[in-house]
FITI-993754 format. One record per atom (N, C-alpha, C): residue number from 1; residue in three letters; chain; atom name; x, y, z. Coordinates in Angstrom, 3 decimals, always signed. Layout:
# FITI-993754
REC  pos  code  unit  site         x         y         z
REC  NUM   ala     A    CA         X         Y         Z
...
//
This chain:
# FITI-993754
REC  pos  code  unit  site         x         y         z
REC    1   unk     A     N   +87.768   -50.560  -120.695
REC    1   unk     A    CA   +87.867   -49.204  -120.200
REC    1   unk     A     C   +88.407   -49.276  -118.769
REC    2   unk     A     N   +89.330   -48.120  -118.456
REC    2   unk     A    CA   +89.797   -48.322  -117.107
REC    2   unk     A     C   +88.835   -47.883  -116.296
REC    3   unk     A     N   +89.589   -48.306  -115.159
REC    3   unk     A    CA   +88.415   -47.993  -113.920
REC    3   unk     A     C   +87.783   -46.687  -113.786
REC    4   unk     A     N   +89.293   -45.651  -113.667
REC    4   unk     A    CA   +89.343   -44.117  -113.596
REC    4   unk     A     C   +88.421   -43.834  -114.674
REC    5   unk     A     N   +88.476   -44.130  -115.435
REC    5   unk     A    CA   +87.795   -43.830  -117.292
REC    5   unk     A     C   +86.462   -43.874  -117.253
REC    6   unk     A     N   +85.931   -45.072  -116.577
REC    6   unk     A    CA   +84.822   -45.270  -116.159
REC    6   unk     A     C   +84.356   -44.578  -115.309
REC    7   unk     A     N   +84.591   -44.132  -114.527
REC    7   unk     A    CA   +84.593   -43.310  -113.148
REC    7   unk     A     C   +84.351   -42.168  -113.617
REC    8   unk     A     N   +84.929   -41.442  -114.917
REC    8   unk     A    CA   +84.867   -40.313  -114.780
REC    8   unk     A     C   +83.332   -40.150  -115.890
REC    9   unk     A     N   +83.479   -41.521  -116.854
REC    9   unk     A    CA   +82.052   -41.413  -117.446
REC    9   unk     A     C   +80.971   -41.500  -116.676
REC   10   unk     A     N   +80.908   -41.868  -115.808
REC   10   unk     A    CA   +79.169   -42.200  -114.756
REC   10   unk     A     C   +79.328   -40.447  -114.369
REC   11   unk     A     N   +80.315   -39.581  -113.844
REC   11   unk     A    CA   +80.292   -38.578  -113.278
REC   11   unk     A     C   +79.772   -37.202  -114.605
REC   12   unk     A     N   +80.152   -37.868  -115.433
REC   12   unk     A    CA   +79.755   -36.944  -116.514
REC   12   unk     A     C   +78.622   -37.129  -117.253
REC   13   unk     A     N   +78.238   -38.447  -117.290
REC   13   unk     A    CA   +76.930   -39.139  -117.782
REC   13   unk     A     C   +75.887   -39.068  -116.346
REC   14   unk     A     N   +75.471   -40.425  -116.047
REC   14   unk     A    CA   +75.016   -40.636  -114.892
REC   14   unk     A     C   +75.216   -41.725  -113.985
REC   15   unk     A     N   +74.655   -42.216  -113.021
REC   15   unk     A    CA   +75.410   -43.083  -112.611
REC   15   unk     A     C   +74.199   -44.229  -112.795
REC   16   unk     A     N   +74.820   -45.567  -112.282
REC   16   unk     A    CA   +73.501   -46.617  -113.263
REC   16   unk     A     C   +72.632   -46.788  -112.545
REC   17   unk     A     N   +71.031   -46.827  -113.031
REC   17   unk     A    CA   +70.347   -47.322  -111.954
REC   17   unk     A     C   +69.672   -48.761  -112.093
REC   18   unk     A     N   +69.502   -49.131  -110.796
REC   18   unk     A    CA   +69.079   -50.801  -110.696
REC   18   unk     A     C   +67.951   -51.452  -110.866
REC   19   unk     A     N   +67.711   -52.636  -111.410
REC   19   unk     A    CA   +66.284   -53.020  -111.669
REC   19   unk     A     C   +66.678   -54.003  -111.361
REC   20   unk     A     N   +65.157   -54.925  -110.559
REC   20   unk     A    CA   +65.309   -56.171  -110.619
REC   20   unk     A     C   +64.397   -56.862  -111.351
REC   21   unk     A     N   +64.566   -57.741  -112.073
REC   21   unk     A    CA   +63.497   -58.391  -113.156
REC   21   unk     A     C   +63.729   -60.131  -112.862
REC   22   unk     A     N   +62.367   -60.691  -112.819
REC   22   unk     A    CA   +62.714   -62.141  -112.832
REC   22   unk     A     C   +63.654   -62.387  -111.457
REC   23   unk     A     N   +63.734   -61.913  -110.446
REC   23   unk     A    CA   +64.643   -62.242  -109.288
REC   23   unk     A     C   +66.502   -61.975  -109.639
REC   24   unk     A     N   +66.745   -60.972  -110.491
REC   24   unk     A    CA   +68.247   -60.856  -110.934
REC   24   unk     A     C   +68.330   -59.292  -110.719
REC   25   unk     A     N   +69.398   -59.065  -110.478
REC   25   unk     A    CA   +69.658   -57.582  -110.307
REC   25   unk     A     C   +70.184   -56.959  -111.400
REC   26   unk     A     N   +69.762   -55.828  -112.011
REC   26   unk     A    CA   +70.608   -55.218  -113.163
REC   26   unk     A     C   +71.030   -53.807  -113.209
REC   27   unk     A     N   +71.791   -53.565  -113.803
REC   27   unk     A    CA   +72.415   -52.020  -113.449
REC   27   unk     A     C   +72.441   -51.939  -115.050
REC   28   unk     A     N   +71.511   -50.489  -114.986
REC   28   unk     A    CA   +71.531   -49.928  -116.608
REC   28   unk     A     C   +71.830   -48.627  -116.777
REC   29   unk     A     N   +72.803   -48.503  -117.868
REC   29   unk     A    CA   +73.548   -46.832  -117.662
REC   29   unk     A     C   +72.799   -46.257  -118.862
REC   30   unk     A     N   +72.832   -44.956  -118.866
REC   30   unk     A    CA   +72.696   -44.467  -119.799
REC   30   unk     A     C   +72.176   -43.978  -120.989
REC   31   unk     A     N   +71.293   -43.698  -121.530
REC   31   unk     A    CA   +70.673   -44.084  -123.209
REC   31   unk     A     C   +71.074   -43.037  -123.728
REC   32   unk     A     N   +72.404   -43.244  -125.155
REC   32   unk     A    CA   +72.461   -41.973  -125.801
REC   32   unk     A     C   +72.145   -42.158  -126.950
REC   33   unk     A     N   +72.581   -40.747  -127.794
REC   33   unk     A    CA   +72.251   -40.955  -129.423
REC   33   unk     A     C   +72.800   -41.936  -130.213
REC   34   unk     A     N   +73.932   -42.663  -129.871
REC   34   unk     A    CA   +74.789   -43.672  -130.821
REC   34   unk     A     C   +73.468   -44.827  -130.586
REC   35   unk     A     N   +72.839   -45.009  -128.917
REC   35   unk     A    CA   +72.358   -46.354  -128.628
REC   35   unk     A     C   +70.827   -45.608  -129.392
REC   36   unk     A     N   +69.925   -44.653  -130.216
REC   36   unk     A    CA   +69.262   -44.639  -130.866
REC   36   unk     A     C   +69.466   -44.635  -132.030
REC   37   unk     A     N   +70.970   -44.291  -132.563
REC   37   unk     A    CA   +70.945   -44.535  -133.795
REC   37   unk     A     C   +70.966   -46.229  -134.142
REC   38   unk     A     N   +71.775   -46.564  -133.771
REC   38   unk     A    CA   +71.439   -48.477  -133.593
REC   38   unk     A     C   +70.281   -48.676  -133.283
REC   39   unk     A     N   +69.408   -48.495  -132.401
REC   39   unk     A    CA   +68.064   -48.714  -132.749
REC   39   unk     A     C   +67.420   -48.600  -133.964
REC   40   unk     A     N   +67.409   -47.564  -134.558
REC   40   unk     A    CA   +67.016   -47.299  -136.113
REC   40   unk     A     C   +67.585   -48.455  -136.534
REC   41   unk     A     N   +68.806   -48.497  -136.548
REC   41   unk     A    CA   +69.314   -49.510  -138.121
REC   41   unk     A     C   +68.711   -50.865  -137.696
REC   42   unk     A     N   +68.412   -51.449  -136.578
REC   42   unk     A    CA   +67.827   -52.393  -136.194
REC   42   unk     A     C   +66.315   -52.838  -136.504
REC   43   unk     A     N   +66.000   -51.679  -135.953
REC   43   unk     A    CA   +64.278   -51.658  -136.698
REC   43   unk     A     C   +64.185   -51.884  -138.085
REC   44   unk     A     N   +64.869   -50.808  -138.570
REC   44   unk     A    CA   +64.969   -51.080  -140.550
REC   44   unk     A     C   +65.395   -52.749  -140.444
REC   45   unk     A     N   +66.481   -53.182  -139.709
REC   45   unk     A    CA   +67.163   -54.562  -140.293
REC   45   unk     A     C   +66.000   -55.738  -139.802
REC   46   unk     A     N   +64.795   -55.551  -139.023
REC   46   unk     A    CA   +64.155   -55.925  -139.128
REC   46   unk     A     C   +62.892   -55.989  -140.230
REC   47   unk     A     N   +63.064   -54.802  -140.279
REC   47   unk     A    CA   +61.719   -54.644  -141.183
REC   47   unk     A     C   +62.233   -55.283  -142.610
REC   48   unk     A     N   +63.209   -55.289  -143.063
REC   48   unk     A    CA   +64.148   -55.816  -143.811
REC   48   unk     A     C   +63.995   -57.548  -144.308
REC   49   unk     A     N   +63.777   -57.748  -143.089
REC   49   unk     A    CA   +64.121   -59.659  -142.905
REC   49   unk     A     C   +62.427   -59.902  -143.647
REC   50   unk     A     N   +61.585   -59.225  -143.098
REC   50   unk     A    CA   +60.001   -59.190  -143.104
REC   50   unk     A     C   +59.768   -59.027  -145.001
REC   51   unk     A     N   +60.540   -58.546  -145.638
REC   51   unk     A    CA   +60.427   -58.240  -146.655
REC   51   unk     A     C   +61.145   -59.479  -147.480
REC   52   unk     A     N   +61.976   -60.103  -146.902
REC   52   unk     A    CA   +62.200   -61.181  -147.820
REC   52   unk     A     C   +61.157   -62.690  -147.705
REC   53   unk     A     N   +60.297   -62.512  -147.555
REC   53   unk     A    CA   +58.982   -63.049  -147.447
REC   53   unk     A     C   +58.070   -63.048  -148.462
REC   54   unk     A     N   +58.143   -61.691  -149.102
REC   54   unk     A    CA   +57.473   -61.650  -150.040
REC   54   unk     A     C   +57.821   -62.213  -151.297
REC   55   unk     A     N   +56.823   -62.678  -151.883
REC   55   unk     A    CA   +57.295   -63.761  -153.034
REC   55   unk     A     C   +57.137   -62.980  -154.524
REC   56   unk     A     N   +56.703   -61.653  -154.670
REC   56   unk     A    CA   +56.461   -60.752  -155.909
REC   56   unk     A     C   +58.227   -60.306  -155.875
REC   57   unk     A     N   +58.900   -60.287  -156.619
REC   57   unk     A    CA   +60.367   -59.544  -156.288
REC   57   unk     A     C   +60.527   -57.986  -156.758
REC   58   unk     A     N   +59.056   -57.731  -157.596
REC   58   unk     A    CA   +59.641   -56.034  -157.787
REC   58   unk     A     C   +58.439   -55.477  -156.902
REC   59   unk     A     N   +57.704   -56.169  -155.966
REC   59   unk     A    CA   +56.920   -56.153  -154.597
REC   59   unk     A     C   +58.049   -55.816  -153.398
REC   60   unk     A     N   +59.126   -57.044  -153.551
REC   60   unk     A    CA   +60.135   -56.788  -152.920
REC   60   unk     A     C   +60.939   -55.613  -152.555
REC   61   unk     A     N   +61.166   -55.369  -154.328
REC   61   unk     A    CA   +62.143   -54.163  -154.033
REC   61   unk     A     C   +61.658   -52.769  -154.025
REC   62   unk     A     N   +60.531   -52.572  -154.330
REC   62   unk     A    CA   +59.747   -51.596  -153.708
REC   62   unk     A     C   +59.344   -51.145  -152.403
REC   63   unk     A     N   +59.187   -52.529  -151.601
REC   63   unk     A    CA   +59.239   -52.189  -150.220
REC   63   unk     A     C   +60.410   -51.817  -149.189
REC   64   unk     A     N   +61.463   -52.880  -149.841
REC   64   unk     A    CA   +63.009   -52.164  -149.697
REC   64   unk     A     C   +63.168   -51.270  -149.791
REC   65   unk     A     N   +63.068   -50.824  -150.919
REC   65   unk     A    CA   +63.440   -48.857  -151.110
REC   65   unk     A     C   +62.303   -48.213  -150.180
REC   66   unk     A     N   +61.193   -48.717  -149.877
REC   66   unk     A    CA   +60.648   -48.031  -148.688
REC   66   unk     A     C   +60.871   -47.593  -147.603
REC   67   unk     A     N   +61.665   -48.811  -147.164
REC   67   unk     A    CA   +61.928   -49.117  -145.702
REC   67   unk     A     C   +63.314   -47.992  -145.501
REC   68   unk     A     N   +64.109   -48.451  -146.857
REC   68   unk     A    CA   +65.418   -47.560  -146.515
REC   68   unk     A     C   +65.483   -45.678  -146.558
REC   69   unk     A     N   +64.621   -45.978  -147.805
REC   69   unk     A    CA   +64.235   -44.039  -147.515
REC   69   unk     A     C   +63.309   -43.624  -146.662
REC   70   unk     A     N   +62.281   -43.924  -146.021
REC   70   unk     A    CA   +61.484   -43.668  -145.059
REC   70   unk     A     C   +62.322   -43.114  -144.076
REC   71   unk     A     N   +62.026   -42.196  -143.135
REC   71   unk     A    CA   +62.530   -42.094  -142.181
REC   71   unk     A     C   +61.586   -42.974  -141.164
REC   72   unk     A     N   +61.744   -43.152  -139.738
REC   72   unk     A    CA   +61.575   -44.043  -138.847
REC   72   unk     A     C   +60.975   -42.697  -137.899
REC   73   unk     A     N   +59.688   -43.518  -137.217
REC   73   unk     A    CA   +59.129   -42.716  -136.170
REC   73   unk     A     C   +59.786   -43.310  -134.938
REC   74   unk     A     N   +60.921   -43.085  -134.383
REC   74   unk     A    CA   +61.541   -43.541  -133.437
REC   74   unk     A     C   +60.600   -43.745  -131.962
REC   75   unk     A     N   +60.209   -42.395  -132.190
REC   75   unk     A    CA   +59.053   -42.771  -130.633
REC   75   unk     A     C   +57.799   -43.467  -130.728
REC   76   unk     A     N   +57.016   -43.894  -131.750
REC   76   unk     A    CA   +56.651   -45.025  -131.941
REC   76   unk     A     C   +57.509   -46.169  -131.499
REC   77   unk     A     N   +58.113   -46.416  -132.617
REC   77   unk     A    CA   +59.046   -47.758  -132.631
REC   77   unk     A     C   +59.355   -47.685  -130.794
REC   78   unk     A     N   +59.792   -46.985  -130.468
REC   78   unk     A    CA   +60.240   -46.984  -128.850
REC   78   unk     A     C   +59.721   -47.916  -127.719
REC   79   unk     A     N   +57.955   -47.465  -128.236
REC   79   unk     A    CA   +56.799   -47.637  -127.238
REC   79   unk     A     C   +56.774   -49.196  -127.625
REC   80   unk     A     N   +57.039   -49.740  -129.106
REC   80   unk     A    CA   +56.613   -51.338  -128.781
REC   80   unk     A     C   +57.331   -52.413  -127.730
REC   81   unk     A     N   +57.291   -53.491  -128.024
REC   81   unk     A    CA   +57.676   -54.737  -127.234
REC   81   unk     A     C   +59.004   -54.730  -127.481
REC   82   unk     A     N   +59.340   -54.856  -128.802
REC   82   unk     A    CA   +60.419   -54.773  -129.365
REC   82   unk     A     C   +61.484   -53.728  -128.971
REC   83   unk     A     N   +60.710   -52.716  -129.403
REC   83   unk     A    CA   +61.491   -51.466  -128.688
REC   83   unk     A     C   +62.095   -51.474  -127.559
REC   84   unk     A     N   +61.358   -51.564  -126.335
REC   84   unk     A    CA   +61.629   -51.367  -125.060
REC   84   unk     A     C   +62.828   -52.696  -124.811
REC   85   unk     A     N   +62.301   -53.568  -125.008
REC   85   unk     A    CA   +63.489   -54.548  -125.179
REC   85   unk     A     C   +64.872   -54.704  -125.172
REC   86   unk     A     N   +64.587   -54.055  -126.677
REC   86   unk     A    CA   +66.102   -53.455  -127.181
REC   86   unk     A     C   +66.721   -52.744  -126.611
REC   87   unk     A     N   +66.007   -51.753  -126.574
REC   87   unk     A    CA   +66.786   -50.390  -125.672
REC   87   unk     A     C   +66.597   -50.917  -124.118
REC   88   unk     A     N   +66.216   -51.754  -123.902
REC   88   unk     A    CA   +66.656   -51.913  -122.199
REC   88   unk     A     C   +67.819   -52.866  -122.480
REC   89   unk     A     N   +67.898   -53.551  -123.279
REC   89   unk     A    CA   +69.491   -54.655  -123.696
REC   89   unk     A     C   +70.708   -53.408  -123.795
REC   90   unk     A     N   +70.120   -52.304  -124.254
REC   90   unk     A    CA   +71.540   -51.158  -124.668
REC   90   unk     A     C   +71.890   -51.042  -123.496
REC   91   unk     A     N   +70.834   -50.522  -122.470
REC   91   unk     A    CA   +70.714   -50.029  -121.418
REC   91   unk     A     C   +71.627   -51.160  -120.597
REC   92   unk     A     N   +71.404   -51.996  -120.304
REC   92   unk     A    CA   +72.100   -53.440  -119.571
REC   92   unk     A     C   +73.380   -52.755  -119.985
REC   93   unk     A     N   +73.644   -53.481  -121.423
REC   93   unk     A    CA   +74.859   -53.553  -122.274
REC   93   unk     A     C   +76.138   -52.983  -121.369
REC   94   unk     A     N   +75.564   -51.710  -121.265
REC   94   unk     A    CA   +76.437   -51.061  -120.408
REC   94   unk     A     C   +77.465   -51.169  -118.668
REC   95   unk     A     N   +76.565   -52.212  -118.485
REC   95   unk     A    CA   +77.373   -52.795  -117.215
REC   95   unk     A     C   +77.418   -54.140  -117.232
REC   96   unk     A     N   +76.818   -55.041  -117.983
REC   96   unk     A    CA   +76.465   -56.099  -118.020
REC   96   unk     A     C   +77.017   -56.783  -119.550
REC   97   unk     A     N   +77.642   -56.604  -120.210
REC   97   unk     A    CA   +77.478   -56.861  -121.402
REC   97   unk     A     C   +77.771   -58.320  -122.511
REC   98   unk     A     N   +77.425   -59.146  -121.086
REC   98   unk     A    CA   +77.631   -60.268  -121.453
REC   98   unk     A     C   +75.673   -60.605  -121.658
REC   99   unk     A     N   +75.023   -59.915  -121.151
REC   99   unk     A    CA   +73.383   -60.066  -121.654
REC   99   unk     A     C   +73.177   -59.976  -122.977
REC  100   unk     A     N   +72.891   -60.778  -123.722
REC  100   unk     A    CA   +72.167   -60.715  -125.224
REC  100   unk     A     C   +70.660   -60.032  -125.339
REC  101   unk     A     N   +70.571   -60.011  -126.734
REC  101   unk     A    CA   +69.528   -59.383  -127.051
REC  101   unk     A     C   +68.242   -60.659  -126.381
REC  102   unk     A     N   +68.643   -61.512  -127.174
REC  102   unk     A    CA   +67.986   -62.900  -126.814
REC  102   unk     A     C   +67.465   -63.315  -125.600
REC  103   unk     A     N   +68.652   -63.302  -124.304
REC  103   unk     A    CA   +68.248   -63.333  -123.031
REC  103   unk     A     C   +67.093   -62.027  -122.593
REC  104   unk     A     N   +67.442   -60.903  -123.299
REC  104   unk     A    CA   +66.703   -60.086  -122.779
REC  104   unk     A     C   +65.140   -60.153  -123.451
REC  105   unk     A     N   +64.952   -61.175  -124.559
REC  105   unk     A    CA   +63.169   -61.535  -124.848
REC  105   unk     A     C   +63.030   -61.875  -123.909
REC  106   unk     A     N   +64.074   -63.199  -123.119
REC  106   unk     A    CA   +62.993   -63.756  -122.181
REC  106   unk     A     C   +62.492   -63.508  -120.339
REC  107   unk     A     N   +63.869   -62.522  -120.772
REC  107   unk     A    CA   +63.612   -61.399  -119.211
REC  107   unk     A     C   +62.079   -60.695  -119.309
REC  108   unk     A     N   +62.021   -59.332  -120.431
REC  108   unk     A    CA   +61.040   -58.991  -120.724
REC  108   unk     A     C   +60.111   -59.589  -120.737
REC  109   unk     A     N   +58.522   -59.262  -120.268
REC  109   unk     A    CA   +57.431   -59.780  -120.917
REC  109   unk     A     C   +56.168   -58.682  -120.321
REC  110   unk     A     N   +55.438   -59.582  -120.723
REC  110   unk     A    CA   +53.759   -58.224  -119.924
REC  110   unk     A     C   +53.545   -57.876  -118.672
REC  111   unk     A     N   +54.401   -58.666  -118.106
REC  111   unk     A    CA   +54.211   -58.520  -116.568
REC  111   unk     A     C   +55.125   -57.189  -115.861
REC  112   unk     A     N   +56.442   -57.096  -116.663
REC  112   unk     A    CA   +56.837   -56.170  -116.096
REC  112   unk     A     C   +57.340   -54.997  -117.572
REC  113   unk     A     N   +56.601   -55.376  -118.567
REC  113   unk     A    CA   +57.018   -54.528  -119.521
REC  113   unk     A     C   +56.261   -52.883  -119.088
REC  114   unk     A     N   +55.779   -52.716  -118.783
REC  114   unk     A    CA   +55.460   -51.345  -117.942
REC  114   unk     A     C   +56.381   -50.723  -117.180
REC  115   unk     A     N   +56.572   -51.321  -116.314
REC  115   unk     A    CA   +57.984   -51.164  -115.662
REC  115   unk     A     C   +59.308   -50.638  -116.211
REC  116   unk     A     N   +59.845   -50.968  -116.961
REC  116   unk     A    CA   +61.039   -51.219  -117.645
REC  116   unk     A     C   +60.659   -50.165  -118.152
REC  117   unk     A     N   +59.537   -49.897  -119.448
REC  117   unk     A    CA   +59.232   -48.523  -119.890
REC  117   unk     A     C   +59.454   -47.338  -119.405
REC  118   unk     A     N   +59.087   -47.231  -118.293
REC  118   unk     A    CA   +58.657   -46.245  -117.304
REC  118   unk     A     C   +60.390   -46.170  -116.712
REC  119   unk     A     N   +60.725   -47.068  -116.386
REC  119   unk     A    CA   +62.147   -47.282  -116.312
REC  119   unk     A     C   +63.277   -45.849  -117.138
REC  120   unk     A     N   +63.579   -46.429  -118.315
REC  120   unk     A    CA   +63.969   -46.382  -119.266
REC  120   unk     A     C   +63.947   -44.966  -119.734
REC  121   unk     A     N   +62.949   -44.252  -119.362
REC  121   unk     A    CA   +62.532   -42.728  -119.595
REC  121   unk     A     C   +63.415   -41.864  -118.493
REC  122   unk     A     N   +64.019   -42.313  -117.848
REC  122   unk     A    CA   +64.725   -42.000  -116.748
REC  122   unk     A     C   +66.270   -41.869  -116.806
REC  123   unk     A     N   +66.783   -42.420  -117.888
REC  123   unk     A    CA   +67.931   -43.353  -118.391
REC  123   unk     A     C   +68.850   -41.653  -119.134
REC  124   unk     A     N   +68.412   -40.646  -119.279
REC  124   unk     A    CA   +68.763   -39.982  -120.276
REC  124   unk     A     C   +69.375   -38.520  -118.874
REC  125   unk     A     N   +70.117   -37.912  -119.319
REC  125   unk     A    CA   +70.267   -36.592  -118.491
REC  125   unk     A     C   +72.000   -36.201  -118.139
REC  126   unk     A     N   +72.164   -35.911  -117.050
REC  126   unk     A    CA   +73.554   -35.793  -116.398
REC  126   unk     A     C   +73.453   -35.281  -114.804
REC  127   unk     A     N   +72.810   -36.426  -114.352
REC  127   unk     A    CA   +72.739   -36.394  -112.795
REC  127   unk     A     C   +73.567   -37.028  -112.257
REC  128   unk     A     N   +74.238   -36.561  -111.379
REC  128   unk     A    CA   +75.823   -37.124  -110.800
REC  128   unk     A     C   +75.006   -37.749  -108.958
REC  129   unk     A     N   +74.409   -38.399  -109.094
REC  129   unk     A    CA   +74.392   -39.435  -107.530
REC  129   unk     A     C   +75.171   -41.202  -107.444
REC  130   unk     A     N   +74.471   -41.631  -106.849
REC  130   unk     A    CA   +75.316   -43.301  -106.099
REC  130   unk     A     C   +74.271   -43.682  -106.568
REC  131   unk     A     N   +74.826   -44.935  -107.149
REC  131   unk     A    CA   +74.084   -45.782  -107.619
REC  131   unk     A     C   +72.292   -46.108  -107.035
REC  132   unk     A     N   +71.452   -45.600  -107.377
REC  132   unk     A    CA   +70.013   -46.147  -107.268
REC  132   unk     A     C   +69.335   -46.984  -107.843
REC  133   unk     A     N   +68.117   -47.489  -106.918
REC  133   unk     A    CA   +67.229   -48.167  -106.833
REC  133   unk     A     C   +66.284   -47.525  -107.626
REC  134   unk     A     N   +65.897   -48.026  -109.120
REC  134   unk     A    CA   +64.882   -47.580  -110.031
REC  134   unk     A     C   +63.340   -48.109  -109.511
REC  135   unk     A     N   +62.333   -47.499  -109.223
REC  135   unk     A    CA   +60.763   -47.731  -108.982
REC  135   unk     A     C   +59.846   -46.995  -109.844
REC  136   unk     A     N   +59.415   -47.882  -110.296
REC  136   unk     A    CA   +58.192   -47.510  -111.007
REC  136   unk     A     C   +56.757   -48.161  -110.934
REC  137   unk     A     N   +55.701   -47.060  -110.607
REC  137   unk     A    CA   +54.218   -47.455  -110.023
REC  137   unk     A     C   +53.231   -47.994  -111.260
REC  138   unk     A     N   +53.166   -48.450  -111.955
REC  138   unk     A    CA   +52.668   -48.702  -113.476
REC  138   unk     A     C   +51.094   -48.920  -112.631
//
């Protein structure tokens, strides 16, 4: 994306704000509906993997057809470990996007997973300022 292009998305979106985790600086833009709909299919593609475990196969495919017609309590799913995770990797993604999902397990953990939460709730709107410093009092 060009610079201008970019420029004009932070002005119309928001602009990114900064976290530091583990002694690294990160700039996270954004959270929209495309980066929750990928959440969903993720959760399912997890819940998915969990199901080929089971050793009954019409156990199997019963829970399959569960998983896929169910709808998903997104704000549940949100609040876990997993969740926040993820959606703080989307969140990165966006300026950073050489961060994996992977690197971001081992960024995350209990110590500052409060943080990031609390973070993250912040991530959504169309406030046009300069880049800030994200704080959160957990």
């Amino acid at each position: 994306m060009a610079d201008k292009e970019k420029e004009k998305l932070e002005d119309i979106t928001q602009s990114p704000l900064e976290i530091e985790l583990k002694g690294k600086t990160y700039k996270l833009g954004p959270i929209g509906f495309i980066d929750f709909g990928d959440f969903a299919q993720y959760i399912k593609g997890q819940k998915l993997r969990l199901v080929d475990y089971i050793k009954d196969k019409e156990l199997q495919l019963t829970m399959t057809e569960k998983i896929m017609n169910q709808p998903l309590d997104l704000d549940k799913e949100y609040g876990t470990m997993n969740g926040i995770c993820y959606m703080a990797w989307k969140a990165i993604q966006k300026y950073q996007p050489e961060v994996t999902l992977s690197d971001m397990n081992q960024i995350i953990d209990l110590d500052n997973f409060e943080k990031i939460s609390i973070i993250l709730g912040n991530l959504g709107g169309t406030i046009k300022n300069p880049t800030r410093k994200a704080k959160a009092n957990p």
